[in-house]
C-alpha positions as CSV (number, residue, x, y, z in Angstrom):
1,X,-75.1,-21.1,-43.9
2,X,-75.2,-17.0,-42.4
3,X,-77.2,-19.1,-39.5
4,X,-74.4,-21.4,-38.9
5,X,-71.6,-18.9,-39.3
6,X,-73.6,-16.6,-36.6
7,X,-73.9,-19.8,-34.6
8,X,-70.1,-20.6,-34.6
9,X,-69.0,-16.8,-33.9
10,X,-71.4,-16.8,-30.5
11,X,-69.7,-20.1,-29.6
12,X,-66.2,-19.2,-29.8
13,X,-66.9,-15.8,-28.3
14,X,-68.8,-17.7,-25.5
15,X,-65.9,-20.1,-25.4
16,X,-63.1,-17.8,-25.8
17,X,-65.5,-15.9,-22.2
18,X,-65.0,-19.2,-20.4
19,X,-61.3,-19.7,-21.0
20,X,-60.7,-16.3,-19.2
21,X,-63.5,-16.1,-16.5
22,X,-62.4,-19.9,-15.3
23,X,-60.5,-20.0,-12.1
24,X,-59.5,-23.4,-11.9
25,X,-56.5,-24.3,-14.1
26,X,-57.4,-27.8,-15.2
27,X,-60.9,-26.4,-16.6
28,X,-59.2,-23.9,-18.3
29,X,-57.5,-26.4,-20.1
30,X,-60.6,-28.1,-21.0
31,X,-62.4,-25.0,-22.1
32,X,-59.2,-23.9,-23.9
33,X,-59.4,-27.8,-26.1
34,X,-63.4,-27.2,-26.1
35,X,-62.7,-22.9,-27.9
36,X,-60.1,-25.0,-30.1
37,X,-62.6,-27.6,-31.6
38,X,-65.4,-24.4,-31.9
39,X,-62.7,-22.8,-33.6
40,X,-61.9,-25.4,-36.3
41,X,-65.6,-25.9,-37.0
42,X,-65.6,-21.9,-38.0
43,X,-62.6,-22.5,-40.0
44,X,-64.3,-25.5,-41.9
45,X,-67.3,-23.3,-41.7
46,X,-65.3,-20.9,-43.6
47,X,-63.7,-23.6,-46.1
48,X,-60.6,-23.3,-45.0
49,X,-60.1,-27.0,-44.5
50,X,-56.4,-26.9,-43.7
51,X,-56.4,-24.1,-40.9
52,X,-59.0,-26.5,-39.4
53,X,-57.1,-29.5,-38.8
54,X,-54.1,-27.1,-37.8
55,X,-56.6,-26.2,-35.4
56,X,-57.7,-29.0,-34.0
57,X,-54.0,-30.8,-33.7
58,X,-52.6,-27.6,-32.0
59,X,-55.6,-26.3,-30.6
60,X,-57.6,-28.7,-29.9
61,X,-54.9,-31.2,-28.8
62,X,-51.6,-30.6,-28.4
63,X,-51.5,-27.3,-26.7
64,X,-54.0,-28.8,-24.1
65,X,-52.1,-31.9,-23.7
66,X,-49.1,-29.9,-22.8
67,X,-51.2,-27.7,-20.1
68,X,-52.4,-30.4,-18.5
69,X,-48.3,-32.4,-18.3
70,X,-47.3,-28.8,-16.7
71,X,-50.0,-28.8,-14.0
72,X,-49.9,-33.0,-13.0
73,X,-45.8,-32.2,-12.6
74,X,-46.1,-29.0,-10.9
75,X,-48.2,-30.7,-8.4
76,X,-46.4,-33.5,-8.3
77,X,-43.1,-30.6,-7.5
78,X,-45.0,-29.0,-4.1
79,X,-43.7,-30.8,-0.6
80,X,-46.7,-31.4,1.2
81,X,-46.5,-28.7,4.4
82,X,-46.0,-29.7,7.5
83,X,-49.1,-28.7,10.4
84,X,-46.2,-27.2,12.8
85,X,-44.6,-24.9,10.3
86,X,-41.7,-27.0,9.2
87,X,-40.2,-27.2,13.0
């Protein structure tokens, strides 16, 4: 059990690394829902059962979810740029 608990803490501080140290948005996102799930494995880890699936809906799920609506409509928002500066 002390092995898996060390296991899970390296994890999500690995995890929690990648979230900042990514430059691209959208993997961001995907290592933000990837810390989430690493997270409610500690939680369960640490029997708290509950925290865990709170975890994993808002975490894991819904937060990311949301990220990735924002960027495909702030995307969809830019005008493409005309090659002769808009003349």
């Amino acid at each position: 059990m002390r092995i898996l608990m060390t296991l899970l803490l390296l994890l999500a501080a690995a995890g929690g690394t990648a979230v900042v140290l990514t430059r691209s948005p959208r993997r961001q996102v995907f290592a933000m829902a990837a810390n989430g799930l690493i997270l409610a494995l500690l939680f369960e880890t640490l029997q708290a059962p509950d925290v865990a699936l709170a975890e994993i809906v808002i975490g894991a799920v819904a937060l990311p979810l949301m990220f990735l609506v924002i960027l495909a409509s702030a995307r969809m928002d830019r005008a493409p740029r005309r090659p002769d500066g808009g003349r």
